[in-house]
Short mmCIF file of the C-alpha atoms (twelve columns), coordinates in Angstrom:
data_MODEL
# 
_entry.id   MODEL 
# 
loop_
_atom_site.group_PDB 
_atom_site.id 
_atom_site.type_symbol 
_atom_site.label_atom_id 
_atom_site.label_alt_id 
_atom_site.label_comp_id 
_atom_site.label_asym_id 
_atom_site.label_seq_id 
_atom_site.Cartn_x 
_atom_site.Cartn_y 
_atom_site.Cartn_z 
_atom_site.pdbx_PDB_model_num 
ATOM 1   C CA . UNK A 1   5.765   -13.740 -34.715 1 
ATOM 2   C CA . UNK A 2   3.692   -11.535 -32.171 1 
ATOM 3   C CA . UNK A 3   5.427   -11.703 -28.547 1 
ATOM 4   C CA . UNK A 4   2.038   -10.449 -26.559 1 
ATOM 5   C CA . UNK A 5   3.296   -10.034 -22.770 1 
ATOM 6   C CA . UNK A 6   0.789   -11.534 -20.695 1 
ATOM 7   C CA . UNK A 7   -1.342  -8.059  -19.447 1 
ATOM 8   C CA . UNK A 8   -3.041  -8.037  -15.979 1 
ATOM 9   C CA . UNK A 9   -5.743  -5.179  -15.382 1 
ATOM 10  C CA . UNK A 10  -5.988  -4.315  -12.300 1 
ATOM 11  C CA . UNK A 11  -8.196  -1.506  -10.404 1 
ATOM 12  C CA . UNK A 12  -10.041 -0.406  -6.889  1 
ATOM 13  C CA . UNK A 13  -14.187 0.469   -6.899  1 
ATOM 14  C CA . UNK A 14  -16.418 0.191   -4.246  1 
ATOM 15  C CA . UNK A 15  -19.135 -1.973  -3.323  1 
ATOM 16  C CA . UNK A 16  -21.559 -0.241  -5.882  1 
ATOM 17  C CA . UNK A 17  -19.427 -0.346  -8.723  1 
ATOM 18  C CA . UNK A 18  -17.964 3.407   -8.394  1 
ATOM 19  C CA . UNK A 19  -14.382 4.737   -9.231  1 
ATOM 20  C CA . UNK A 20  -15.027 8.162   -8.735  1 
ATOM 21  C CA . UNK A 21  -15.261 9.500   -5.038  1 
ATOM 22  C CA . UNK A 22  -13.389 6.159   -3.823  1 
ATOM 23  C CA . UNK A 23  -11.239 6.799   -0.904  1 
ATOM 24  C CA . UNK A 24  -8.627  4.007   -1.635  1 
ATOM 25  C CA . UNK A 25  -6.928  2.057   0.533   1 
ATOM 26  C CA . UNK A 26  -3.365  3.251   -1.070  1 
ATOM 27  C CA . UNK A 27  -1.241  0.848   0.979   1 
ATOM 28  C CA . UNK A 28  -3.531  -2.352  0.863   1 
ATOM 29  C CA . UNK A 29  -3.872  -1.431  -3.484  1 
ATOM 30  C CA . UNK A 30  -0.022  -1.710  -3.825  1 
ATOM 31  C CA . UNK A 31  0.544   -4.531  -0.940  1 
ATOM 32  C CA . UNK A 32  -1.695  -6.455  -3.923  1 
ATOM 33  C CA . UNK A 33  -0.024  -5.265  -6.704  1 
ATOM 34  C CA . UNK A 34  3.152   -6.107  -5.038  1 
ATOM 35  C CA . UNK A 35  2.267   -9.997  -5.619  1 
ATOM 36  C CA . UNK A 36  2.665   -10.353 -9.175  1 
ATOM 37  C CA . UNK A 37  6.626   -10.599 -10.797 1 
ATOM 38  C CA . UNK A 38  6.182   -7.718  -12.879 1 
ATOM 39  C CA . UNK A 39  8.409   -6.674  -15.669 1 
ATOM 40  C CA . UNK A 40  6.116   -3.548  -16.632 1 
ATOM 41  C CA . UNK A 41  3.163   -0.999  -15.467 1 
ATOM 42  C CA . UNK A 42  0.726   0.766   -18.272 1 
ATOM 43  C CA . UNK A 43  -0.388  3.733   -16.841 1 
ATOM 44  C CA . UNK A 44  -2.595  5.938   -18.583 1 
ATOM 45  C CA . UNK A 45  -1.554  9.963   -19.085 1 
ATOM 46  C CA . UNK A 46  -4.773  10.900  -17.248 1 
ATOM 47  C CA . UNK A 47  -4.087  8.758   -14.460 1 
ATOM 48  C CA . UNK A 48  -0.193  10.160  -14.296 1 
ATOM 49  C CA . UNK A 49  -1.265  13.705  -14.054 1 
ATOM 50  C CA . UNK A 50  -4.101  12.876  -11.563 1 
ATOM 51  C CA . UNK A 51  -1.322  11.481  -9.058  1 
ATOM 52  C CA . UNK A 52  0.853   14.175  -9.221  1 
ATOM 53  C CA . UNK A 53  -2.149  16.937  -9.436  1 
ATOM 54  C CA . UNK A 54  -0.957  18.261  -12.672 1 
ATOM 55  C CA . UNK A 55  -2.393  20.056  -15.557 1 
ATOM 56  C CA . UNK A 56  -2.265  18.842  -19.200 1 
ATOM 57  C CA . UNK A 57  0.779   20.844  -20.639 1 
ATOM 58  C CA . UNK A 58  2.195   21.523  -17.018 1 
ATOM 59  C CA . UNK A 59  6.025   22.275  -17.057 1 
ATOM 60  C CA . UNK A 60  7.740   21.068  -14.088 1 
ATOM 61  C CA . UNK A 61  10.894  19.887  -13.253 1 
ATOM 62  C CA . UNK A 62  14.130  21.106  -14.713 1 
ATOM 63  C CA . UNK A 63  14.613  17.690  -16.807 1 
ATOM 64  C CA . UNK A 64  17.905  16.231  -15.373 1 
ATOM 65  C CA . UNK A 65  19.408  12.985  -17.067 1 
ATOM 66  C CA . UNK A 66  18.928  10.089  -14.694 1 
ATOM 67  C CA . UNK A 67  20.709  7.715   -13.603 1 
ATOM 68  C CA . UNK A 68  19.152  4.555   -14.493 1 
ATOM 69  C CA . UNK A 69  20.741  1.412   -12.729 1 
ATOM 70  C CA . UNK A 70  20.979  -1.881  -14.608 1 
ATOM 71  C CA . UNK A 71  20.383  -4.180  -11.645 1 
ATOM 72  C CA . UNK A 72  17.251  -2.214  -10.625 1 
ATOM 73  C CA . UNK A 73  14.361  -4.711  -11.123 1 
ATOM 74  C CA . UNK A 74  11.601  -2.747  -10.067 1 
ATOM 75  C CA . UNK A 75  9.320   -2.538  -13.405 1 
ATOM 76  C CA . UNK A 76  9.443   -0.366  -16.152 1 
ATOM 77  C CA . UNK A 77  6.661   2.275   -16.302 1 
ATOM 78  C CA . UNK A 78  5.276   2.718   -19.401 1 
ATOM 79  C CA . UNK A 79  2.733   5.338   -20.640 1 
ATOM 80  C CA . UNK A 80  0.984   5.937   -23.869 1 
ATOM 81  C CA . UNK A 81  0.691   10.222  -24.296 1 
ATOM 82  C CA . UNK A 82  0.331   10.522  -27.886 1 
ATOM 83  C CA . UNK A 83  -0.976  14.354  -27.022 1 
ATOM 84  C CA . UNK A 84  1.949   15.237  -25.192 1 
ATOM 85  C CA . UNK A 85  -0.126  15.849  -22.254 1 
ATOM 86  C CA . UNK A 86  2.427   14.981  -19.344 1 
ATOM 87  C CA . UNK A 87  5.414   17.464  -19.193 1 
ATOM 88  C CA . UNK A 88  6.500   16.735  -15.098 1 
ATOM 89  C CA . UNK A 89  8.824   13.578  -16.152 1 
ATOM 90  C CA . UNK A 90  10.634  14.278  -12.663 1 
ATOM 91  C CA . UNK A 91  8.098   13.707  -10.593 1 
ATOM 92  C CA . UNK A 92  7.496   10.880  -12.318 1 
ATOM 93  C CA . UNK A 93  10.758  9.328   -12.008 1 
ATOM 94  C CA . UNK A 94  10.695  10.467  -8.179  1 
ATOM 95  C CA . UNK A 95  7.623   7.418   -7.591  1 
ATOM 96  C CA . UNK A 96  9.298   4.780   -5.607  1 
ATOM 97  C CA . UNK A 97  7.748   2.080   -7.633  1 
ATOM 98  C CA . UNK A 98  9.403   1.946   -11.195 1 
ATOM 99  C CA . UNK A 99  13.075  2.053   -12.599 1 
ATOM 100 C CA . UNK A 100 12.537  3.694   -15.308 1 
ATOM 101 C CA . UNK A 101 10.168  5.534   -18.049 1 
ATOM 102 C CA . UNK A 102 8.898   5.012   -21.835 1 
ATOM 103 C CA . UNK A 103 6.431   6.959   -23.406 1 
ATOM 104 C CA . UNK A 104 3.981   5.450   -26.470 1 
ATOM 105 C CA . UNK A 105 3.547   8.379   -28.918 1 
ATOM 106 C CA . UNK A 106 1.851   8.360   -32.277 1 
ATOM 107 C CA . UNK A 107 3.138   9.828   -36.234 1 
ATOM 108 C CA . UNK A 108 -0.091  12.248  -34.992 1 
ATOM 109 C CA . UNK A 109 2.286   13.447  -31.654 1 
ATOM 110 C CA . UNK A 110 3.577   16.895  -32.052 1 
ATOM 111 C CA . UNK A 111 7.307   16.899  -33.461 1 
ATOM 112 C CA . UNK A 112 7.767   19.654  -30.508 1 
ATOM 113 C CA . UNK A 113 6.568   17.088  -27.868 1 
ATOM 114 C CA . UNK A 114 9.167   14.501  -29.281 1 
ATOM 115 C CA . UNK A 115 12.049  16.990  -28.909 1 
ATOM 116 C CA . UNK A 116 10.770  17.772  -24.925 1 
ATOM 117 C CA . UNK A 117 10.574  13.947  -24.414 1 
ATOM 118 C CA . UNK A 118 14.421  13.889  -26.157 1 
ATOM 119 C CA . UNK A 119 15.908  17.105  -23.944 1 
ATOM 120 C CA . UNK A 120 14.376  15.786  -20.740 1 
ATOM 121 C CA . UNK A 121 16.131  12.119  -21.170 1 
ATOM 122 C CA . UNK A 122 12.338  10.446  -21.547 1 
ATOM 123 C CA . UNK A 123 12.870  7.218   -23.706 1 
ATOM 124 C CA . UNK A 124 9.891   6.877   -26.221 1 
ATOM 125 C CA . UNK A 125 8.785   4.637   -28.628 1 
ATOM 126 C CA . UNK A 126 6.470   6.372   -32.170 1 
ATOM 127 C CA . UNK A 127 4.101   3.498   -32.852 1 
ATOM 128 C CA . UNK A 128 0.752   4.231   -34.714 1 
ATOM 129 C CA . UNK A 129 -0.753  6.545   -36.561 1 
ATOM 130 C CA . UNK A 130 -3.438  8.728   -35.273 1 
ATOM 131 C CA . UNK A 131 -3.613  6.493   -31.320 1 
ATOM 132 C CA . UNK A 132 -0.900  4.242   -30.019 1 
ATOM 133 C CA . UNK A 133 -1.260  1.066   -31.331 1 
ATOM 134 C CA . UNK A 134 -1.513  -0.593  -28.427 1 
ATOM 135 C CA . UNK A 135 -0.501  -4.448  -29.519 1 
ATOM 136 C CA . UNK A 136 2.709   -3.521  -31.652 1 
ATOM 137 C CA . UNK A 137 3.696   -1.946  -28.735 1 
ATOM 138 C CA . UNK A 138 3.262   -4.384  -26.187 1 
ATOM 139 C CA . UNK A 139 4.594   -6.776  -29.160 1 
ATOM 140 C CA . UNK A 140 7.789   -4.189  -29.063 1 
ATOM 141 C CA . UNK A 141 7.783   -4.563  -25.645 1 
ATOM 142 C CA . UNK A 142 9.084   -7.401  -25.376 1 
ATOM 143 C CA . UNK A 143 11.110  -8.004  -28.198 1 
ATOM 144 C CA . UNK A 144 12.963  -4.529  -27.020 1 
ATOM 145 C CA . UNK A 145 13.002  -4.384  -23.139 1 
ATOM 146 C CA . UNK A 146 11.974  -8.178  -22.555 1 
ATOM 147 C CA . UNK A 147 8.951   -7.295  -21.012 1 
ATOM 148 C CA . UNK A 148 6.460   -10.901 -20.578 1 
ATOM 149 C CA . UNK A 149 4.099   -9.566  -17.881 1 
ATOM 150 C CA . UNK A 150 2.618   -6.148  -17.584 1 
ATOM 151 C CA . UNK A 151 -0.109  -4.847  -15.100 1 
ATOM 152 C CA . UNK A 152 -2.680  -2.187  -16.613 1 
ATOM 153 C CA . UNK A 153 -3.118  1.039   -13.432 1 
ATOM 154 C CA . UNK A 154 -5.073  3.084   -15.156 1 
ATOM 155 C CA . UNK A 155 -8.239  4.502   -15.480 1 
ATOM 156 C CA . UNK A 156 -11.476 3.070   -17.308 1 
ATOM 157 C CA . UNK A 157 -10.528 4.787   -21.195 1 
ATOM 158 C CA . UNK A 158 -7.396  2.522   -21.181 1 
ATOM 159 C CA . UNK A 159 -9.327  -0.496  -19.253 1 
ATOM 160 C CA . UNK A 160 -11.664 -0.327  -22.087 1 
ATOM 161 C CA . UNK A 161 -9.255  0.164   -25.185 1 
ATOM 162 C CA . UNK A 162 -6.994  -2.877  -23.866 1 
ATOM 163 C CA . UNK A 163 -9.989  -4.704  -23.805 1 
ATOM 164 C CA . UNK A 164 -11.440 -3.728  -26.859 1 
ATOM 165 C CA . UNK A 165 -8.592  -5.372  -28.734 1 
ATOM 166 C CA . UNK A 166 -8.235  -8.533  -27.089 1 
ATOM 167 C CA . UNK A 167 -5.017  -8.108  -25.230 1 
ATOM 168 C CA . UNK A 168 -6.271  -8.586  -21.460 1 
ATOM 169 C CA . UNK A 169 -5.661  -12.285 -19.647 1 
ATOM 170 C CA . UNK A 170 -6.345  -11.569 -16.560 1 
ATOM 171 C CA . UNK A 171 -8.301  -9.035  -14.495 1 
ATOM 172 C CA . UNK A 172 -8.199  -7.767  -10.643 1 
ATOM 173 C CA . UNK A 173 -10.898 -5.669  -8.523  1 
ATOM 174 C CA . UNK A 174 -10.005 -4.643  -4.996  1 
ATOM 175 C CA . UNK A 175 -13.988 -4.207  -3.969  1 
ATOM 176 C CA . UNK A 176 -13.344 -1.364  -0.852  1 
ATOM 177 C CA . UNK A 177 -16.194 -1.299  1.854   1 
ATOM 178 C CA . UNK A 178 -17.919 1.569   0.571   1 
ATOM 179 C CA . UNK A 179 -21.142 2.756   -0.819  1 
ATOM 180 C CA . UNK A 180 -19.829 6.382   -2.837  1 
ATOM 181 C CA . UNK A 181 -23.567 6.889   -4.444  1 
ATOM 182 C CA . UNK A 182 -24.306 9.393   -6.807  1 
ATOM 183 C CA . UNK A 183 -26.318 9.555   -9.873  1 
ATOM 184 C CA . UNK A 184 -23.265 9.804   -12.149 1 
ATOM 185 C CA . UNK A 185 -22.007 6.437   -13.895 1 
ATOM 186 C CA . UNK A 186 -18.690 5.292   -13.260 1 
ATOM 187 C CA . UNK A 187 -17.100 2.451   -14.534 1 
ATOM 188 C CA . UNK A 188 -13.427 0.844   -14.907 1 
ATOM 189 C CA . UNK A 189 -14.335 -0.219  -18.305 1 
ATOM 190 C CA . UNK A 190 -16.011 2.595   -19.839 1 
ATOM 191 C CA . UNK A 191 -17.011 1.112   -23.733 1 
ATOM 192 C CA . UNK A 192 -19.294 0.669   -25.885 1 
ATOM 193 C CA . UNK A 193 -17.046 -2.459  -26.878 1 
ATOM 194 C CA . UNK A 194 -14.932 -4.475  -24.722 1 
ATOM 195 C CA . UNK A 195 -14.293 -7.412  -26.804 1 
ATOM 196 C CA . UNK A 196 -12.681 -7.889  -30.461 1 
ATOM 197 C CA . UNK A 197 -15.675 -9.082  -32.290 1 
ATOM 198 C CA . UNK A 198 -17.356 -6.014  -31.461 1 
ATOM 199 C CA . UNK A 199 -19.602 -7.361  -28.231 1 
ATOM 200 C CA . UNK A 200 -20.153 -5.434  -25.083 1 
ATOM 201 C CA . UNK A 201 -19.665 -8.456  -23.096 1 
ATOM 202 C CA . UNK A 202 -16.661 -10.642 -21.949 1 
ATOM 203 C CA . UNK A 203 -16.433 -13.931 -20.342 1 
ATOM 204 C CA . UNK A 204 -14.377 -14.215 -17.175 1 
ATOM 205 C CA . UNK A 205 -13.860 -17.156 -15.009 1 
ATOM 206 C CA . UNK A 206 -12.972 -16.757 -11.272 1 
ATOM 207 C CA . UNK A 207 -9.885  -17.905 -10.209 1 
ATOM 208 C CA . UNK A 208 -9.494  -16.457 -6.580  1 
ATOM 209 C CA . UNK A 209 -11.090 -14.539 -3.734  1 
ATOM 210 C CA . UNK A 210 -9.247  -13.556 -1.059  1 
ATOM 211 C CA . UNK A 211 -10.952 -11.080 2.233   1 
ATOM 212 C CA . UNK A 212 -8.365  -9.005  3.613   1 
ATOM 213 C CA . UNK A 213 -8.525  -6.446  6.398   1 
ATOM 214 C CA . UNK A 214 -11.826 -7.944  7.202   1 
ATOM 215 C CA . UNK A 215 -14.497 -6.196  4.835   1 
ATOM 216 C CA . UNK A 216 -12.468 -6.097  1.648   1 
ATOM 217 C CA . UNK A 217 -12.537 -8.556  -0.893  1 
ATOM 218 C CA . UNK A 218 -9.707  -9.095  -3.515  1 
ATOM 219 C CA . UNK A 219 -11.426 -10.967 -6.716  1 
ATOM 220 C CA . UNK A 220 -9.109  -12.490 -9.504  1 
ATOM 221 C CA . UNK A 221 -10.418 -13.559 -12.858 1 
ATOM 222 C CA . UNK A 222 -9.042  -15.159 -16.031 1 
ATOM 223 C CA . UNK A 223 -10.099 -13.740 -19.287 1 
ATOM 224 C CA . UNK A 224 -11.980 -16.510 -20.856 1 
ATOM 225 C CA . UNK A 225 -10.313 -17.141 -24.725 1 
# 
C-alpha cells in the first residue's frame, strides 16, 4: 500500500508573476516556512547549487563523516540529482535548517557519482530508471525515514514535475511587493502539464490569506482532488 507523505509546494514571486530578478524577503520566506511540522524539504539540484553559487560538477569540501544526532528534529533535506550535478555536500550540511541529507539518484546516475556520494558519507536512495521516480520515493520516504509531510523549495522544473504526477496537496505563494518586468516568462510551474490526466490546468481552493509586513500577502491553497 502507497504511504504518499502529504507534499506542500511552496515558493516567493512578485506581484506580476516573476521568479527571476525577485529580491526575496529571505527572513519573512523561512519565518513562513517555519509554520508547518515538517518531517522533510525537496529541494531541487538547481536550486542547491544556486544557494551556494556553485557550478554543476564543483568539488568542494573535503567530505568529512558527520555527525548526525538522533534527537535533532529539524527536517531531513532531500534532493533528487540523478546527474550528479551537486559535489559541495559540506556546504550543504553547514545550512542551519536540516539534520541531515539524502540524495534521489536514478539506474541512469553515473556508478562514479554513487561512489562520491558513498566516500563523502551522503546517504542516497537509486529509484528509477532514466529520472527519479518521484512517488516511489516519497512512498520510500516514509516507509524508510517516517517522513508524512514534506515541503517542495525548489524551483519551477520540480514545481511542475510534482505536479504533473499528482502528488501536490497543498500549495503556498509569498506574493513580494514588487513589479521585476521584463519580457522573459517566468513561472513556478513551468509545464506543459501540471495535472495527471494530461491538462494544463489545476483546481485549487483557497484556504487562507494572511498580509504581513504590510504589502505582502501570504496565499494558501488546497489542491482540489
Amino acid at each position: 500500500m502507497d504511504m504518499i507523505p502529504r507534499v506542500i509546494v511552496y515558493d516567493a514571486v512578485s506581484l506580476d508573476g516573476r521568479t527571476i530578478g525577485l529580491d526575496v524577503d529571505k527572513e519573512l520566506y523561512n519565518e513562513i516556512a517555519s509554520k508547518w511540522d515538517l518531517d522533510a524539504v525537496l529541494m531541487g539540484s538547481n536550486t542547491v547549487l544556486a544557494e551556494l553559487n556553485a557550478k554543476p560538477g564543483e568539488v568542494r569540501g573535503e567530505g568529512k563523516k558527520p555527525q548526525i544526532d538522533p534527537e535533532d528534529e529539524r527536517p531531513l533535506l532531500v534532493v533528487p540529482d540523478s546527474r550528479g550535478q551537486i559535489r559541495v555536500w559540506d556546504e550543504v550540511r553547514a545550512m542551519p535548517y536540516f539534520r541531515d541529507i539524502l540524495v534521489l539518484c536514478s539506474r541512469s546516475t553515473p556508478q562514479e557519482y554513487l561512489n562520491f556520494l558513498e566516500e563523502r558519507y551522503v546517504k542516497h536512495m537509486v529509484i528509477g530508471y532514466q529520472e527519479v521516480d518521484l512517488g516511489a520515493a516519497l512512498n520510500e520516504l516514509n516507509v524508510q525515514f517516517g517522513v508524512k509531510s514534506l515541503r517542495v523549495d525548489s524551483g519551477g522544473v520540480l514545481n511542475g514535475v510534482i505536479f504533473r504526477e499528482g502528488l501536490v496537496d497543498e500549495v503556498n505563494v509569498l506574493i513580494h511587493p514588487e513589479l521585476v518586468g521584463g519580457k522573459s516568462s517566468s513561472s513556478i510551474f513551468p509545464a506543459s502539464e501540471l495535472n495527471p490526466s494530461g491538462g494544463s490546468k489545476v483546481q485549487l481552493v483557497l484556504v487562507h490569506v494572511e498580509n504581513l509586513k504590510t504589502n505582502f500577502v501570504w496565499l494558501q491553497y488546497r489542491v482540489f482532488k
